[in-house]
C-alpha positions as CSV (number, residue, x, y, z in Angstrom):
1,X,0.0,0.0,0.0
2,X,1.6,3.4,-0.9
3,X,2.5,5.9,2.0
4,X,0.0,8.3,2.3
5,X,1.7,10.1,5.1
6,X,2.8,13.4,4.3
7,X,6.6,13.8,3.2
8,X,9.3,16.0,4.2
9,X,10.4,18.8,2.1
10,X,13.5,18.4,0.2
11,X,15.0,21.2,2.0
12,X,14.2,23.4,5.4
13,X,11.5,25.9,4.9
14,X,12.8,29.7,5.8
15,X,12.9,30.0,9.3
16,X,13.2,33.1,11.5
17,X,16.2,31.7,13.6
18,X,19.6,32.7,12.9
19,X,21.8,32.0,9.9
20,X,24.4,29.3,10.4
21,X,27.6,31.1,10.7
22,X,31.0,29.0,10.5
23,X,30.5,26.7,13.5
24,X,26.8,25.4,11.8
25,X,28.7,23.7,9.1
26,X,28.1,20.2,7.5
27,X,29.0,17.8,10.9
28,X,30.6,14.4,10.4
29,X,28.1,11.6,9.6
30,X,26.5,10.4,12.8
31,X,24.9,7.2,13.8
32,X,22.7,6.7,17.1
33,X,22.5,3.6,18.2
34,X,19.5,1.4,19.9
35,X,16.9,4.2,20.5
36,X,13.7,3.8,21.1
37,X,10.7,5.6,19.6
38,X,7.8,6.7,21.1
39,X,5.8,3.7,18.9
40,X,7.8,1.0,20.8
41,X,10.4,0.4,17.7
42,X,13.9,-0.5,18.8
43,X,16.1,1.7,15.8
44,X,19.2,2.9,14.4
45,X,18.9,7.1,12.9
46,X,22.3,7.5,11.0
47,X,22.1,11.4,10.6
48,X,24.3,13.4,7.8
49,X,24.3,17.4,6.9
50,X,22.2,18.0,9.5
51,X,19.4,15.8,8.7
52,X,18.1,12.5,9.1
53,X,19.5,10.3,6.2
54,X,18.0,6.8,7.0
55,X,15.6,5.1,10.3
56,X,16.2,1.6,10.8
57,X,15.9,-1.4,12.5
58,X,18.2,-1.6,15.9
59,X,22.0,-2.9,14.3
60,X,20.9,-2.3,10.5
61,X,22.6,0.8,9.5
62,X,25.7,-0.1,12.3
63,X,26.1,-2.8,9.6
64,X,26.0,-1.0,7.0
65,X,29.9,-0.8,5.8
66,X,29.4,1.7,2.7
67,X,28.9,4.3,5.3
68,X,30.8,3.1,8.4
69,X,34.0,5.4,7.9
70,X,34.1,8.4,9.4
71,X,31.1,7.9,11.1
72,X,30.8,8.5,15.0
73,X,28.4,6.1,16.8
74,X,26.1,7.1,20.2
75,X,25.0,4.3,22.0
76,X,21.4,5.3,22.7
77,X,20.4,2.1,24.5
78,X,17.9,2.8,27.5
79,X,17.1,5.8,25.7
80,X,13.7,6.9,24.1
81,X,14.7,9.6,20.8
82,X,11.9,12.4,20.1
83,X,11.8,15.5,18.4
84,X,13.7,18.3,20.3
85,X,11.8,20.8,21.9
86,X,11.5,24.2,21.1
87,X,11.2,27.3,23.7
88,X,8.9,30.1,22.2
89,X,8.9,32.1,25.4
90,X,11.9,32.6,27.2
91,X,13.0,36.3,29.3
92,X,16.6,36.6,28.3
93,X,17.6,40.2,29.4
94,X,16.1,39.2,33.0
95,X,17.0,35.2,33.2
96,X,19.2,34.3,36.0
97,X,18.7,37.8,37.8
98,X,16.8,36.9,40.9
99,X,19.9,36.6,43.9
100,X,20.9,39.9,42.1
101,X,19.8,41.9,44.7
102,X,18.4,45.1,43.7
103,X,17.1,45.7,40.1
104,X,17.7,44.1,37.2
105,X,21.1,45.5,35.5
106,X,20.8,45.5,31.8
107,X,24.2,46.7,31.6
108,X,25.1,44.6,28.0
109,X,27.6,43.0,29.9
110,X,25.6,41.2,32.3
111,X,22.7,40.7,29.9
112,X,24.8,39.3,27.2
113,X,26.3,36.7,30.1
114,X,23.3,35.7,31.4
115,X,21.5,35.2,28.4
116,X,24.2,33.2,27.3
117,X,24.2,30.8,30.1
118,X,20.2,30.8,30.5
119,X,20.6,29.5,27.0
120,X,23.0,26.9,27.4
121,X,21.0,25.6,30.8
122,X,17.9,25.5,28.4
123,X,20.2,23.5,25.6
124,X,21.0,21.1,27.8
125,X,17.5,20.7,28.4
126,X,16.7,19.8,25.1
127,X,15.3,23.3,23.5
128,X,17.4,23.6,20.5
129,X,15.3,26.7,19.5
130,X,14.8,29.4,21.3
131,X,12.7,32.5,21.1
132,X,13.8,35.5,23.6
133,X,11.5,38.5,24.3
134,X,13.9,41.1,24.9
135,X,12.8,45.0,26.7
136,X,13.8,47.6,24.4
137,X,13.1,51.4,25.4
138,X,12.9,52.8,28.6
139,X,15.5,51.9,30.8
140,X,16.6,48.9,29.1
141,X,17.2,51.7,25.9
142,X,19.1,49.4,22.9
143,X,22.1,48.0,25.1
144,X,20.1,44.9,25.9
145,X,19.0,43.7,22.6
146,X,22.1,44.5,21.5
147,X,23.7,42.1,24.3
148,X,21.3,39.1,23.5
149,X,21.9,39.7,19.4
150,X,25.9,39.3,20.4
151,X,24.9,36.1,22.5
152,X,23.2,34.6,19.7
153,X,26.3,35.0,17.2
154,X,28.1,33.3,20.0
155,X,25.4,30.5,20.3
156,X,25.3,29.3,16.1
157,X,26.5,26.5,16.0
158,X,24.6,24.8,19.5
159,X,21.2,26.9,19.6
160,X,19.2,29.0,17.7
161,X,18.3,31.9,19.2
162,X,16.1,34.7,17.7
163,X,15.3,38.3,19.8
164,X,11.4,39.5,20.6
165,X,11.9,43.2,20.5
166,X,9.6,44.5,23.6
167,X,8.7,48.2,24.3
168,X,6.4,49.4,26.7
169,X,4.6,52.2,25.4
170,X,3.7,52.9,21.5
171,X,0.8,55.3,21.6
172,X,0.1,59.1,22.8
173,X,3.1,61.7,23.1
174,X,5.3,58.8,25.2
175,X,4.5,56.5,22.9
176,X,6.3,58.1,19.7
177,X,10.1,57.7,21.2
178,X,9.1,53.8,21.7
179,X,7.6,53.4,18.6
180,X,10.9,55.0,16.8
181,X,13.0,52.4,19.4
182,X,10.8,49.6,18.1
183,X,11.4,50.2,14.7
184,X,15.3,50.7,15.5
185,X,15.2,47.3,16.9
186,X,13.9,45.4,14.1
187,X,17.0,47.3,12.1
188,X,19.4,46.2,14.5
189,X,18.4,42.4,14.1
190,X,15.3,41.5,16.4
191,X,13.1,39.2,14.4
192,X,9.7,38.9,15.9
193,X,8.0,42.5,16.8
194,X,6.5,41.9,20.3
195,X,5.2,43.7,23.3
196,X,2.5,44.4,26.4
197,X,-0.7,46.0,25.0
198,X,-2.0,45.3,28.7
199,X,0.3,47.9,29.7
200,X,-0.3,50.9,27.6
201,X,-3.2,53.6,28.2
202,X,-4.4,52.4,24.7
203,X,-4.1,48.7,24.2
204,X,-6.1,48.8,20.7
205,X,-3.9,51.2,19.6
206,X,-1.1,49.1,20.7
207,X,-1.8,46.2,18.7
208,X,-2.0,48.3,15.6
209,X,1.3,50.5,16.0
210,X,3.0,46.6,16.3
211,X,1.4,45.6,13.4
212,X,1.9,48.0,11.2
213,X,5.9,47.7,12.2
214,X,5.7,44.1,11.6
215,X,3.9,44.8,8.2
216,X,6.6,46.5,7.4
217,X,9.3,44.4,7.7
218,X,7.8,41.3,6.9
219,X,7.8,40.0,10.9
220,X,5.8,37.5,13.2
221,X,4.3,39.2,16.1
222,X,4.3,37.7,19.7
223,X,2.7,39.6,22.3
224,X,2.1,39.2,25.8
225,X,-1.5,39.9,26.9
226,X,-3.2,38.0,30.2
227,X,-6.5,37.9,28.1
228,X,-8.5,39.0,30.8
229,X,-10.9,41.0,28.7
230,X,-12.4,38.9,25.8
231,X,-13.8,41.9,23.9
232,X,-10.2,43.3,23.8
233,X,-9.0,39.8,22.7
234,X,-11.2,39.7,20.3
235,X,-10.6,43.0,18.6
236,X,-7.0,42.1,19.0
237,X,-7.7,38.5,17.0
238,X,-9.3,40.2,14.5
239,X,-6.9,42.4,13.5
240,X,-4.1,39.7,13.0
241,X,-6.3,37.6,11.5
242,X,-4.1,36.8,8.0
243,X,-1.2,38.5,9.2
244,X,1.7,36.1,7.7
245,X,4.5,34.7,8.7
246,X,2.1,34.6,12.2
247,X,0.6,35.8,15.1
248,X,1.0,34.5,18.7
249,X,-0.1,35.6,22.2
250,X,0.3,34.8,25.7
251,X,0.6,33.9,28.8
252,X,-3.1,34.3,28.4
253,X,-4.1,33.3,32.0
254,X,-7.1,35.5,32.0
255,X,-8.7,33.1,29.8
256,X,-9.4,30.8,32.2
257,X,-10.9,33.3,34.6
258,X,-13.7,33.9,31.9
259,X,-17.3,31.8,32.5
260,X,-17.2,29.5,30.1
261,X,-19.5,30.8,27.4
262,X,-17.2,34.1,26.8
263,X,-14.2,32.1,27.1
264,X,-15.6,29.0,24.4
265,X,-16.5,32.3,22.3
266,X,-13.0,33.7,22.7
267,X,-11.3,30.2,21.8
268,X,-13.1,30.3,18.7
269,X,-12.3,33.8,17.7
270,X,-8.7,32.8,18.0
271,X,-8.8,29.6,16.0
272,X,-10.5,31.5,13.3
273,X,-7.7,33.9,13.1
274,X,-5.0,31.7,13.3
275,X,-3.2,33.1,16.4
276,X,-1.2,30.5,18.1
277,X,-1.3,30.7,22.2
278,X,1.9,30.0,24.0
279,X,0.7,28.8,27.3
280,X,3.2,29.1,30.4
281,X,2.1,25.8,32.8
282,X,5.6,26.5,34.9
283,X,4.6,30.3,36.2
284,X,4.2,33.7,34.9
285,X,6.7,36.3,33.7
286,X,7.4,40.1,34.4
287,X,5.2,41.6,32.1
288,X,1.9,39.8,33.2
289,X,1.4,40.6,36.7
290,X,-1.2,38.0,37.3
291,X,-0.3,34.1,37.1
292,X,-2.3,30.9,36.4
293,X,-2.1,29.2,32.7
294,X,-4.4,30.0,30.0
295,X,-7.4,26.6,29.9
296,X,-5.5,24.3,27.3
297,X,-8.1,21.9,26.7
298,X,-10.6,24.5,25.9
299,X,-8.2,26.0,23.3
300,X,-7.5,22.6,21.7
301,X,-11.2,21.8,21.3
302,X,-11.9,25.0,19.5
303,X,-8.8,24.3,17.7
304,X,-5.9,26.4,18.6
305,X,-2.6,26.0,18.4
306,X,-1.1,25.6,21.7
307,X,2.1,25.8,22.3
308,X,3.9,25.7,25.9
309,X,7.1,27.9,26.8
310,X,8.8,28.4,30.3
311,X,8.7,32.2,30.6
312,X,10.7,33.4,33.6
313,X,14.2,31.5,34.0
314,X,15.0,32.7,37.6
315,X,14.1,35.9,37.9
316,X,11.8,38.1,40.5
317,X,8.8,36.9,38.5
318,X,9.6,33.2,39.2
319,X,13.0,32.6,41.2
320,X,13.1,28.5,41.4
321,X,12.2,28.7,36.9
322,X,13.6,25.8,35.8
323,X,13.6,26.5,32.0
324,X,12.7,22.9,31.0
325,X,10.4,22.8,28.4
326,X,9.7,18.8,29.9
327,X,8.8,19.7,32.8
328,X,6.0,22.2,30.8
329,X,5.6,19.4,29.2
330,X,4.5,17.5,32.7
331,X,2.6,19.7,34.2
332,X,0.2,19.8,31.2
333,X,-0.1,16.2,31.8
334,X,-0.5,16.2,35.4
335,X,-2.3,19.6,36.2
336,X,-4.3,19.9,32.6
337,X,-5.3,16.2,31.6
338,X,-3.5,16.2,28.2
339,X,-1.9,13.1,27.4
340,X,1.6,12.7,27.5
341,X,2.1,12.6,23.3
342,X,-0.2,16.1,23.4
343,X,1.8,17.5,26.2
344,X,5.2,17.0,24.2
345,X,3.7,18.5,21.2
346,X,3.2,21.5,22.5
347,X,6.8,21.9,23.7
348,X,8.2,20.4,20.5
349,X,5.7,20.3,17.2
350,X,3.7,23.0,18.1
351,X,6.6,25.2,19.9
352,X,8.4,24.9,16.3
353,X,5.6,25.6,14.5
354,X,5.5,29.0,16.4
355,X,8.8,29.6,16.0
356,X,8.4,29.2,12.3
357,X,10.4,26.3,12.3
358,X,10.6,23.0,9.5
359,X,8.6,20.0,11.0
360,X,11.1,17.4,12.8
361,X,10.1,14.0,13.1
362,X,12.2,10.5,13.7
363,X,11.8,9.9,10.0
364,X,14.2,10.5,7.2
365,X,14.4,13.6,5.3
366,X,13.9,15.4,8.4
367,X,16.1,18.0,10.6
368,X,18.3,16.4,12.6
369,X,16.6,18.0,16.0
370,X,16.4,15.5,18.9
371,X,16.9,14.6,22.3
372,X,17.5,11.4,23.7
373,X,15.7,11.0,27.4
374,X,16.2,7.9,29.6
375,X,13.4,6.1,30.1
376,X,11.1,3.5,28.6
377,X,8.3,5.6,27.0
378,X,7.3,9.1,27.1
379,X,5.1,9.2,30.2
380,X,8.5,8.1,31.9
381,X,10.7,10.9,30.4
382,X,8.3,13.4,31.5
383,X,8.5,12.5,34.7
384,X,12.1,11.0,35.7
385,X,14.3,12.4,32.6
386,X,16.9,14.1,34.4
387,X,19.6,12.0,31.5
388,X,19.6,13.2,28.1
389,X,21.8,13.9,24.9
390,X,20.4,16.7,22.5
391,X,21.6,16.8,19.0
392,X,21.0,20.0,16.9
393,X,21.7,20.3,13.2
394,X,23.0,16.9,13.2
395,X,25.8,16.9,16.1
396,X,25.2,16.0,19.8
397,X,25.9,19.5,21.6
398,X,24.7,18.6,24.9
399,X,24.8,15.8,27.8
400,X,23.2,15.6,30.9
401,X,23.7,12.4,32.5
402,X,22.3,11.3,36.2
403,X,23.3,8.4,38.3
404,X,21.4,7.2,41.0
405,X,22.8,5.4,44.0
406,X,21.5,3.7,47.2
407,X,23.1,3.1,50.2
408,X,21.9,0.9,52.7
409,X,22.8,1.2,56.4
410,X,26.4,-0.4,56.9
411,X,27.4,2.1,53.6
412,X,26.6,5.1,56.0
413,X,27.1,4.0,59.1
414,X,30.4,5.1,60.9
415,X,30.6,2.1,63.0
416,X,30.9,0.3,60.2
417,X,33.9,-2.4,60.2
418,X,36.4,-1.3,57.5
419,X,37.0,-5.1,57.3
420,X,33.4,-5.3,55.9
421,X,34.0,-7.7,53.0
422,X,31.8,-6.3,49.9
423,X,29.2,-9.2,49.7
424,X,28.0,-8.2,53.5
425,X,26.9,-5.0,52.2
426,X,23.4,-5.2,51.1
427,X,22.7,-5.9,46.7
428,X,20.8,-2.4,46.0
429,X,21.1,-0.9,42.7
430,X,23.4,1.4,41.4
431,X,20.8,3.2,39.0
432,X,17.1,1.9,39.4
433,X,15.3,0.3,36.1
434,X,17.2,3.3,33.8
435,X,15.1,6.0,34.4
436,X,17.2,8.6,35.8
């Protein structure tokens, strides 16, 4: 029976992350080893200019000796391979900022070092795409998207990361200098046009001075709005409606503080429109003062796109953020009653479609984008995958790797004889059924 499943393109669609600069070039040939898939398989992915070249059964491609020299093997035994997250709402000017104390310093400096290392924490968590809303204007003036813009040169190579310009105010007398900032930014290099409509005296007027920017230059908006008004919302989803290359909003909390009949009425304006929601299941972030996580299932059902991010990574607006896009990915399981393949999609498939990223999935032809958990299926990942190996354009650029160990009572007890021999001490496993 012919494949009626849809195929992947020949090359990657245009995306808004970075171009590869000199470290992004053509790896070495690269063949994982045992993995498991999410269907229960048991395969071999041999990867090669930074795609997937062939899927196939556990030892197949290993003996394949037309391709064996020069290629580097990963044992991938014990772990299950996915498609690698994507995180479409990170804070990198204020990540890592919360034991500062006093206010945030955007001197470049300091913003360009802690956006670099919030990035790399978030790498080696899997999210080989990034989107970072960075506060432009004000205080903040041009110095930090200018810092995060230098961390993402630094970054080709490991991560993609693309720059959220954010101002505060666009409309009235005040809101002329931010709207002249905002339009300086997108010069300098940000790629998505963002912002707070919540927070200007006109929020209508908001929406339409970020538009009409992002018009100009041929940019995806990403706003942050609690959705706390539905009228508001839907004016707002109205006027993106058809805006290409996209429209997405969030935290969106509000929306599950409407009754149910505005709400299901909201949902649907929204689908109808296109506008993706990027939900944040791990906490809110500075420029949404209330928390709580916008009401997934009620989105899905109207059919929104959904995507998950981990908005604040340690900063006042969440201190203890982890940054884990699995772990966004749980919660939606646990707190939200998606299932544990829905919860993943909306920190990988549907996070990438947000970002305006190519499709990845464990099948050939596709970008070489994955991360390899520990564990025996997904439900397990989500909720013990503390080891993993993320590979990103087809090279492994980050390990994480947990061992668990138990000690029973003559192990820790100083009493102990030294002249214990080792089979009195009591058989408990190094590292319990490879799940850590």
């Amino acid at each position: 029976m012919p494949d009626s499943r849809p195929q992947p393109p020949s090359r990657p669609p245009s995306s808004t992350g970075p171009a590869p600069g000199p470290a992004a070039a053509d790896p070495a040939p690269l063949l994982l080893c045992g993995a498991r898939l999410t269907d229960g398989r048991t395969v071999d992915v041999r990867l090669g200019g930074g795609r997937i070249e062939a899927v196939g059964t556990a030892g197949s491609l290993a003996a394949d000796g037309t391709r064996a020299c020069g290629t580097t093997q990963v044992d991938l035994t014990g772990y299950l391979l996915l498609p690698a997250p994507a995180e479409p709402h990170a804070h990198a000017d204020t990540a890592l900022s919360a034991d500062a104390g006093g206010p945030v310093s955007y001197d470049p400096r300091d913003v360009q070092c802690r956006a670099t290392e919030a990035a790399l924490l978030q790498l080696g968590h899997g999210a080989t795409a990034l989107r970072a809303h960075v506060r432009v204007g004000d205080v903040a003036g041009l110095g930090a998207l200018t810092a995060v813009l230098r961390a993402e040169r630094s970054l080709r190579g490991l991560a993609e990361l693309t720059a959220v310009a954010v101002p505060r105010v666009l409309t009235g007398v005040a809101g002329a200098d931010g709207l002249a900032v905002l339009r300086d930014a997108v010069k300098m290099g940000a790629s998505v046009v963002g912002g707070c409509p919540d927070l200007d005296p006109d929020p209508t007027g908001y929406v339409e001075a970020v538009l009409e920017v992002a018009a100009e230059h041929g940019c995806p908006v990403d706003l942050h709005t609690d959705a706390a008004d539905p009228a508001r919302l839907a004016r707002f989803a109205a006027m993106a409606g058809g805006l290409r290359p996209g429209v997405a909003l969030g935290p969106c909390g509000g929306l599950a503080r409407l009754p149910a009949e505005p709400a299901a009425r909201t949902a649907d304006r929204l689908a109808a429109a296109g506008v993706t929601v990027v939900c944040l299941p791990q906490g809110g972030c500075g420029a949404v003062d209330r928390r709580g996580a916008a009401p997934v299932r009620l989105l899905r059902s109207a059919g929104v796109r959904v995507a998950a991010g981990s908005g604040a990574l340690r900063d006042v607006s969440n201190p203890v953020g982890r940054g884990d896009p699995l772990e966004a990915a749980y919660l939606l399981a646990s707190r939200h009653g998606l299932s544990a393949e829905d919860a993943y999609a909306a920190v990988s498939t549907s996070a990438r479609a947000a970002l305006g990223l190519p499709e990845v999935r464990v099948e050939a032809g596709f970008p070489a984008e994955l991360l390899a958990v520990r564990g025996d299926g997904l439900p397990g990942a989500l909720s013990l995958g503390y080891s993993r190996i993320v590979v990103h354009g087809g090279r492994v650029v980050a390990r994480t790797s947990a061992v668990r160990e138990y000690c029973g009572p003559a192990a820790s007890s100083a009493s102990a004889s030294a002249s214990s021999s080792a089979e009195e001490e009591p058989g408990l496993p190094r590292q319990g059924r490879g799940t850590a």
